[in-house]
BAFI-3210 file (N, C-alpha, C; in Angstrom, 3 decimals, decimal comma, padded with zeros to 6 digits):
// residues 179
n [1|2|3|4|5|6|7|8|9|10|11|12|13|14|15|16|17|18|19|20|21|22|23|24|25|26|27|28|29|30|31|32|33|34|35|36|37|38|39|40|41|42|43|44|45|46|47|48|49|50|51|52|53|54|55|56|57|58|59|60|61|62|63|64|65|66|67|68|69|70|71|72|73|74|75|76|77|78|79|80|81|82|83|84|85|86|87|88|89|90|91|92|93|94|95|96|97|98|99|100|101|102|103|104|105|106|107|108|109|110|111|112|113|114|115|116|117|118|119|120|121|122|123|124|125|126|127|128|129|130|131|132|133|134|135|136|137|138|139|140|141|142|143|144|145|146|147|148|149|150|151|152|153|154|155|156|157|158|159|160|161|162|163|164|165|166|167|168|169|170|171|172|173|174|175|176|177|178|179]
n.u [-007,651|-004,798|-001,134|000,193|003,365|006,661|007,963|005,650|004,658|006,707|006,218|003,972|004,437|005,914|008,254|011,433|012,336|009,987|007,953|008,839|007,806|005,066|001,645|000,351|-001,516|-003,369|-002,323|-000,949|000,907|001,335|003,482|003,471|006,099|006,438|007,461|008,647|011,277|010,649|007,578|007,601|009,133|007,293|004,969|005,996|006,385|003,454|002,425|003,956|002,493|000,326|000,526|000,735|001,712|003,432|005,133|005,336|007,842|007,911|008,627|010,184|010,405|011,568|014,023|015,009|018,243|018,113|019,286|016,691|014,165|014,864|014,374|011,990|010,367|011,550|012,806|011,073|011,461|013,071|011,940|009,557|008,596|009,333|010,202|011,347|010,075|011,145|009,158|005,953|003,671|004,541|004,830|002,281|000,828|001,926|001,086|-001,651|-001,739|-000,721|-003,722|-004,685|-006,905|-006,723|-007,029|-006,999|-006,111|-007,865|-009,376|-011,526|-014,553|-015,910|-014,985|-015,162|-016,880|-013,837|-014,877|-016,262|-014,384|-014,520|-016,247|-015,570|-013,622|-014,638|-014,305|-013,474|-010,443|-009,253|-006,616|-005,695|-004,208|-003,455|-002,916|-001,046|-000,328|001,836|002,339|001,481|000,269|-001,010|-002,443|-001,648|-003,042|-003,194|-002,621|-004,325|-006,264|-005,656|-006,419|-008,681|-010,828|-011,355|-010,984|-011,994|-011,083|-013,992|-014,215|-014,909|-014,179|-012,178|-010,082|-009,503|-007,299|-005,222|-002,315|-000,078|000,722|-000,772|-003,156|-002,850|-002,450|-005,077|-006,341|-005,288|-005,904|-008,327|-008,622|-007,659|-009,515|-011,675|-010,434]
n.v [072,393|071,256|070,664|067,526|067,491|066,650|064,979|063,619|062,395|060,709|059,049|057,269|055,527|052,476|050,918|049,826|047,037|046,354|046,971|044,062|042,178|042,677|041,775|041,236|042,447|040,384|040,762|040,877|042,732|042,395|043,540|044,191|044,776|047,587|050,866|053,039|053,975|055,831|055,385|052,864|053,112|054,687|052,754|051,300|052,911|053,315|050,428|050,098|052,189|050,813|048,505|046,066|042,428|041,808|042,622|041,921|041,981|041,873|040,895|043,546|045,134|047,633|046,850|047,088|047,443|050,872|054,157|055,665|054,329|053,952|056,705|057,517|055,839|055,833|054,509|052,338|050,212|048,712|047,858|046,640|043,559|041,832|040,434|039,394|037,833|036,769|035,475|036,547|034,637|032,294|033,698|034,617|032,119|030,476|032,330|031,795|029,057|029,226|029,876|032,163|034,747|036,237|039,320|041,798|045,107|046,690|048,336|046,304|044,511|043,169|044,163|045,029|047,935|049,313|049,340|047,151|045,000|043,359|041,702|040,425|038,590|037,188|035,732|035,974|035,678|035,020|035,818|038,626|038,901|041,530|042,411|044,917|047,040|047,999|050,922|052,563|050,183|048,888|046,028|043,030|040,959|038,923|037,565|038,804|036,672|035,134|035,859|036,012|037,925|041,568|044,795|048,295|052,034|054,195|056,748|059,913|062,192|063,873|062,600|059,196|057,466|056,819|057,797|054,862|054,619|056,267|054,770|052,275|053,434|054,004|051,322|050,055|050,634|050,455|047,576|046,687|047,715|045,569|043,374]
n.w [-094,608|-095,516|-097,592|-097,639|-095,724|-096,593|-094,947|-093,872|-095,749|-096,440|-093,809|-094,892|-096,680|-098,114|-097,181|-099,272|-098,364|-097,130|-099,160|-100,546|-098,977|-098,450|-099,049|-102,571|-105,555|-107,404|-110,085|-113,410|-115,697|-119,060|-120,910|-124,267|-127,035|-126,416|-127,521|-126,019|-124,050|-121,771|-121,529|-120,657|-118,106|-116,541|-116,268|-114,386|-112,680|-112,045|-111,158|-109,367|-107,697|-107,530|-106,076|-107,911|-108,861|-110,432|-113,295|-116,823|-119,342|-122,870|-126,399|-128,403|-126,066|-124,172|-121,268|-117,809|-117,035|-117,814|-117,850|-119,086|-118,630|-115,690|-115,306|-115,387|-114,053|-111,322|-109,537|-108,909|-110,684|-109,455|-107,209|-108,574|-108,806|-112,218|-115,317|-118,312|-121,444|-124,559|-126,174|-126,331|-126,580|-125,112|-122,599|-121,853|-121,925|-119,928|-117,389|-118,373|-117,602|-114,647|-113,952|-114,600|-115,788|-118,950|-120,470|-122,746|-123,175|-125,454|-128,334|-129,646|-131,890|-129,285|-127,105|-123,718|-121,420|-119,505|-117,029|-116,598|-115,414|-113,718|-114,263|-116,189|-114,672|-112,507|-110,088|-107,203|-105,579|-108,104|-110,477|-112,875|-115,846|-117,642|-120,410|-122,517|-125,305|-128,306|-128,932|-131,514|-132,789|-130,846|-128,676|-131,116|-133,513|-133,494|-130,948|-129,576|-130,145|-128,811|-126,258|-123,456|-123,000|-124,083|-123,064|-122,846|-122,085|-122,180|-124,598|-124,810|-126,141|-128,879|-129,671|-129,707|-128,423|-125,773|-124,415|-123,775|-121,194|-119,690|-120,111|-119,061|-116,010|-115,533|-115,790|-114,246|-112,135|-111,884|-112,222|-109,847|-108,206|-108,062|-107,493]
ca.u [-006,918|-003,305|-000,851|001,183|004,308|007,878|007,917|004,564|004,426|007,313|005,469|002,949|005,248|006,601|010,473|012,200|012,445|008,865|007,361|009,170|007,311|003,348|001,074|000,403|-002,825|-003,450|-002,489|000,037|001,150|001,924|003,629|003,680|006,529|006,556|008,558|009,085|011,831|009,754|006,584|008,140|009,592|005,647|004,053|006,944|005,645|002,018|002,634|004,528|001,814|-000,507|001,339|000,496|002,281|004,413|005,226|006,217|008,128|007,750|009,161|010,872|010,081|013,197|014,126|015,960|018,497|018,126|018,711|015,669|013,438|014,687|014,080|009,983|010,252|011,796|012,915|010,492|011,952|013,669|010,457|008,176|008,697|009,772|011,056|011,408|010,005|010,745|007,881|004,721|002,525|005,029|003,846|000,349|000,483|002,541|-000,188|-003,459|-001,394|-001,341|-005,116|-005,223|-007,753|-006,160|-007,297|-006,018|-006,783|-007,560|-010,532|-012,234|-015,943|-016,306|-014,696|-016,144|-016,095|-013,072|-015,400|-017,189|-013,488|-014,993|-017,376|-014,466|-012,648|-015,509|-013,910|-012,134|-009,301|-008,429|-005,707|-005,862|-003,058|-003,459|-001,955|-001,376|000,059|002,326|002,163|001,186|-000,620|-001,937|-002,176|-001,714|-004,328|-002,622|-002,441|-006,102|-006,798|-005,569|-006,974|-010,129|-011,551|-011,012|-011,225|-012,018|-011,710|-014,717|-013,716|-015,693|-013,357|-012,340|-009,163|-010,054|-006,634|-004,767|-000,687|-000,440|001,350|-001,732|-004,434|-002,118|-002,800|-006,752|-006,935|-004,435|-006,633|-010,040|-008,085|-006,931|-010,419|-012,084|-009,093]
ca.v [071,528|071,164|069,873|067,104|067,683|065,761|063,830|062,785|061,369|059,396|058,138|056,540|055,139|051,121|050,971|049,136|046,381|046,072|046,638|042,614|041,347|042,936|041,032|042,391|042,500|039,470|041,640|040,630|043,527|042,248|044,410|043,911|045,400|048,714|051,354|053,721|053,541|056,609|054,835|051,304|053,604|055,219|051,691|050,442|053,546|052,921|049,259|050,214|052,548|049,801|047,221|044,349|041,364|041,592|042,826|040,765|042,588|041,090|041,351|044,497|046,121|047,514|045,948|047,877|048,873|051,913|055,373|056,032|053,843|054,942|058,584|057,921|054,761|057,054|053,637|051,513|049,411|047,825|047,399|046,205|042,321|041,579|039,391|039,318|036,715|037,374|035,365|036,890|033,437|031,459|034,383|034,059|030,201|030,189|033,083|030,572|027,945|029,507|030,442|033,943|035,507|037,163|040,568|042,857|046,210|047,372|048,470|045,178|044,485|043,034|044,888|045,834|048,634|048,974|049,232|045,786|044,457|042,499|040,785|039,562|037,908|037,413|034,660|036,592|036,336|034,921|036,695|039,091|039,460|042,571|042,869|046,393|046,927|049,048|052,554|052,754|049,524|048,254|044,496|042,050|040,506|037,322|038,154|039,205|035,562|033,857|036,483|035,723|039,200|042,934|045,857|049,238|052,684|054,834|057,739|060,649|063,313|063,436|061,429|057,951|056,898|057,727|057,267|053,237|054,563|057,186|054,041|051,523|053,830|053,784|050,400|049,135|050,970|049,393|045,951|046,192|047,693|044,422|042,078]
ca.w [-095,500|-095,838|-098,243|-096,302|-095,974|-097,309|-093,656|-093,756|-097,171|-096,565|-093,524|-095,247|-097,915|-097,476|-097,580|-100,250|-098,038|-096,529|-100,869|-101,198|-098,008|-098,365|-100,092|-103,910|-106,034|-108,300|-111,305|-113,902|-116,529|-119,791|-122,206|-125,752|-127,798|-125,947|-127,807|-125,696|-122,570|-120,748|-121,104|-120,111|-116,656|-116,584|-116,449|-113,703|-111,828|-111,780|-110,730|-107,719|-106,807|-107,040|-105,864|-108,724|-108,646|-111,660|-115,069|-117,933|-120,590|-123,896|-127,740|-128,021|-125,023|-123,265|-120,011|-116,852|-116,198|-118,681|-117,367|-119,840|-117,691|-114,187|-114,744|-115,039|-112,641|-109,829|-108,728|-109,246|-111,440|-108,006|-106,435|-108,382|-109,558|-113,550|-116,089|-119,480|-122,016|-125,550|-127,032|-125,484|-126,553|-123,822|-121,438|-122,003|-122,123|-118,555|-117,222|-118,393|-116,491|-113,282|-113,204|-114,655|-117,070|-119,745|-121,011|-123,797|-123,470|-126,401|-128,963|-130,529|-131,759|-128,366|-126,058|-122,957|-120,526|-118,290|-115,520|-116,663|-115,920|-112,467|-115,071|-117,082|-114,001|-111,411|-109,212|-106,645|-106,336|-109,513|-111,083|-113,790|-116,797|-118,427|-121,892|-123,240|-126,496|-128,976|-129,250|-132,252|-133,659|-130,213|-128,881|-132,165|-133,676|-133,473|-129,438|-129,273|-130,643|-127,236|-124,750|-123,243|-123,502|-124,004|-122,372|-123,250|-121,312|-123,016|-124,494|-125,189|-127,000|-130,253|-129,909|-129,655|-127,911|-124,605|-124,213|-123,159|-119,918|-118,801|-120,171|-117,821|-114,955|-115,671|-116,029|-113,401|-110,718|-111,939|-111,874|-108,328|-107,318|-108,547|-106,575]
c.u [-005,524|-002,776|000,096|002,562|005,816|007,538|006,940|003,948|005,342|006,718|004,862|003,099|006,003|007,948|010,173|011,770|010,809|007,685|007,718|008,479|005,935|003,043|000,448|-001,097|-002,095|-003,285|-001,407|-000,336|002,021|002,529|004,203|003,973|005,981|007,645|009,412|009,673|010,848|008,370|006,672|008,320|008,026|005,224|004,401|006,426|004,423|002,104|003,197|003,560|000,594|-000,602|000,826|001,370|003,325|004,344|005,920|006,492|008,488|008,499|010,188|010,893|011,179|012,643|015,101|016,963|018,778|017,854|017,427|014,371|013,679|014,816|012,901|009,845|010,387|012,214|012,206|010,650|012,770|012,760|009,459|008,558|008,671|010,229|010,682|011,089|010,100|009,781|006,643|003,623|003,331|004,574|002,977|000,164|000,843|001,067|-001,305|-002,812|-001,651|-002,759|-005,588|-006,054|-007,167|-006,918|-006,981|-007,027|-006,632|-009,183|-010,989|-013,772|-016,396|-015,416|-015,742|-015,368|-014,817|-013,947|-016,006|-015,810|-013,624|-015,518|-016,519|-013,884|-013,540|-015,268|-012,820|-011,211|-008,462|-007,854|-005,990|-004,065|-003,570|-002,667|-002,322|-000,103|001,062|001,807|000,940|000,159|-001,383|-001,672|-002,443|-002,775|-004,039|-002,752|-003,295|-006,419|-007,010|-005,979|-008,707|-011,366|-010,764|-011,626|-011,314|-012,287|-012,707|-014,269|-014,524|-015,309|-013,306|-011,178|-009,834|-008,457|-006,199|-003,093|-000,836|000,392|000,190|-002,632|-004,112|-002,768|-004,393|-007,131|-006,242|-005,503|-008,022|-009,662|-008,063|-008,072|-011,510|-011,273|-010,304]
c.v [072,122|070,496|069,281|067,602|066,554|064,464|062,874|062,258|060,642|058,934|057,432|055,765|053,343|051,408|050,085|047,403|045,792|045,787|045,125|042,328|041,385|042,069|042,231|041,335|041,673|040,034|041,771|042,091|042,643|043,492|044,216|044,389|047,306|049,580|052,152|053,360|054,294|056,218|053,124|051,680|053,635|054,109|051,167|051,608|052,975|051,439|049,003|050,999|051,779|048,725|045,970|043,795|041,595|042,621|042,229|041,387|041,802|041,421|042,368|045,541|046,584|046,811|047,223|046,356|049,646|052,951|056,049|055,693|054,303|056,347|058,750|056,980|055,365|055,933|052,346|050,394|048,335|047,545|046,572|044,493|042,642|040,740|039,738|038,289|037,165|036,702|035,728|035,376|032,578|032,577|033,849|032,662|029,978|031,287|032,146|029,595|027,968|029,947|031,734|034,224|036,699|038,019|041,554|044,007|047,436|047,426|047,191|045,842|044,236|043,195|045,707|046,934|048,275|049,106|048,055|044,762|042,894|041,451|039,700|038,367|037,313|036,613|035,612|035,571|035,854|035,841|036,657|039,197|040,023|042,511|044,356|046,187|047,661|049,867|052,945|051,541|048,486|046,469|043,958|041,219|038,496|037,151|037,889|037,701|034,485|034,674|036,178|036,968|040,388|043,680|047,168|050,469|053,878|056,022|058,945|062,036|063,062|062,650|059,954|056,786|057,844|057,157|055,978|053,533|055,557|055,794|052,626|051,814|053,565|052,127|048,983|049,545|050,158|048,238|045,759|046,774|046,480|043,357|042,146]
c.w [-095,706|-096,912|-097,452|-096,805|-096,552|-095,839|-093,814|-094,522|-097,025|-095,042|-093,835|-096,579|-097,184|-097,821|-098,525|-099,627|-097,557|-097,946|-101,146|-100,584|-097,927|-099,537|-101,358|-104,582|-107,040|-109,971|-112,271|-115,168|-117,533|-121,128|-123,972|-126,846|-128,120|-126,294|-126,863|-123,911|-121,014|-120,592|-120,061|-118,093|-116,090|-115,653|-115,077|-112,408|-110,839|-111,500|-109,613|-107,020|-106,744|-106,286|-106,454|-108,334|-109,128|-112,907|-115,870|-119,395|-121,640|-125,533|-127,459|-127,311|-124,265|-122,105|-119,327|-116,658|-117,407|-118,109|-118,273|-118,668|-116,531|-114,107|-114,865|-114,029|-111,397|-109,229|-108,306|-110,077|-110,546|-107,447|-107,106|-109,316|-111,276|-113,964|-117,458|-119,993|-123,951|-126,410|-125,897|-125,520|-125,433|-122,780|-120,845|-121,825|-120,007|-117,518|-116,982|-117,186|-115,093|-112,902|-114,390|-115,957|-117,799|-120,463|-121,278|-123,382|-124,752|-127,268|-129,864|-130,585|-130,683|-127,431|-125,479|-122,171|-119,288|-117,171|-115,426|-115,891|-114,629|-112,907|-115,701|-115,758|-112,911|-110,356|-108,571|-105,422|-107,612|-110,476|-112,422|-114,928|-117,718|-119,018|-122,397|-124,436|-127,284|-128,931|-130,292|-133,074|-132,071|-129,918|-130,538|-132,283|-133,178|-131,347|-129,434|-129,419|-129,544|-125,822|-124,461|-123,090|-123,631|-123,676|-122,828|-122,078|-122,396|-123,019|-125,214|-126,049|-128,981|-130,845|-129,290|-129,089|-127,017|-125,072|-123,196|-121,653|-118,891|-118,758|-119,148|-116,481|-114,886|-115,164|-114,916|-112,053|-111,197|-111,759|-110,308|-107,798|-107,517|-108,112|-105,206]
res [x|x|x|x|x|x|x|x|x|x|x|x|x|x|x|x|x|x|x|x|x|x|x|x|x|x|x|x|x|x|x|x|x|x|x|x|x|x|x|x|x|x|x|x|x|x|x|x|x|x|x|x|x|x|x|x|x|x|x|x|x|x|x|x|x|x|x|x|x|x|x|x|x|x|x|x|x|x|x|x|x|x|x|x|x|x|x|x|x|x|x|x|x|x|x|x|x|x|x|x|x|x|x|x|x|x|x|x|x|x|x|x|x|x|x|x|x|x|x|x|x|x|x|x|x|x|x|x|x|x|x|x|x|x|x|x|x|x|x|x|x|x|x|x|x|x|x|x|x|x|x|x|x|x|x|x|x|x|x|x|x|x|x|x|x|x|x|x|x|x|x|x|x|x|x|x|x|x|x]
***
């Protein structure tokens, strides 16, 4: 065992140009009044290394171009599809329209496992829109009201939350292994 080297990781990397033209996982990112610019970059990351569809930044979520955001994006913020909507319920409403099963991830009475998340969507390939939430108070209850379920990743410590840009990553890879 080796570690590869610089060359042979950008072999196996799509150009700029070839990331617009591959087809991308049925997997919309909503974000919902996201404080922070380095988590906003984070999220724009993990979405390019998944290759979802989209992200739809919402309320007061920054937007690129913010050198805040492209110093965790690494560039990603050019790659990976976006738009801005500042009411998140026209989101979500445009979202249901095209097809997609909306699911907050966040702690409810009935929230299920993120690994159930196949269960939630089970028509493949019907597209998923993941909502993740504030920092600090999480998707809105008012939110929660129009999603068709929630998601939970189980947590066994003694904190009972992750940073919404590590629980992104978790929950963006169980999405796109369920596409």
């Amino acid at each position: 065992m080796r570690k590869l080297t610089h060359e042979e990781l950008l072999a196996r990397r799509l150009t700029v140009a070839e990331a617009s033209t591959v087809p991308r996982h049925a997997v919309t990112v909503v974000l919902q009044d996201i404080r922070s610019m380095y988590n906003v970059g984070s999220i724009f990351r993990t979405a390019d290394a998944m290759r979802i569809e989209r992200i739809i930044l919402t309320g007061y979520t920054p937007t690129p171009p913010r050198p805040e955001i492209k110093k965790t994006a690494l560039g990603a913020d050019d790659t990976v599809p976006w738009s801005y909507e500042g009411d998140i319920f026209v989101a979500l409403a445009a979202e249901r329209a095209r097809g997609s099963r909306i699911v907050a991830l966040e702690l409810t009475t009935t929230s299920l496992p993120i690994s159930s998340l196949s269960t939630v969507s089970p028509a493949t390939p019907s597209p998923i829109t993941l909502v993740l939430g504030n920092e600090i108070s999480g998707v809105s209850d008012d939110v929660l009201a129009v999603c068709d379920a929630s998601v939970e990743i189980p947590m066994e410590g003694v904190k009972h939350s992750l940073n919404v840009a590590v629980a992104a990553g978790i929950a963006l890879y169980e999405a796109i292994q369920c596409r």
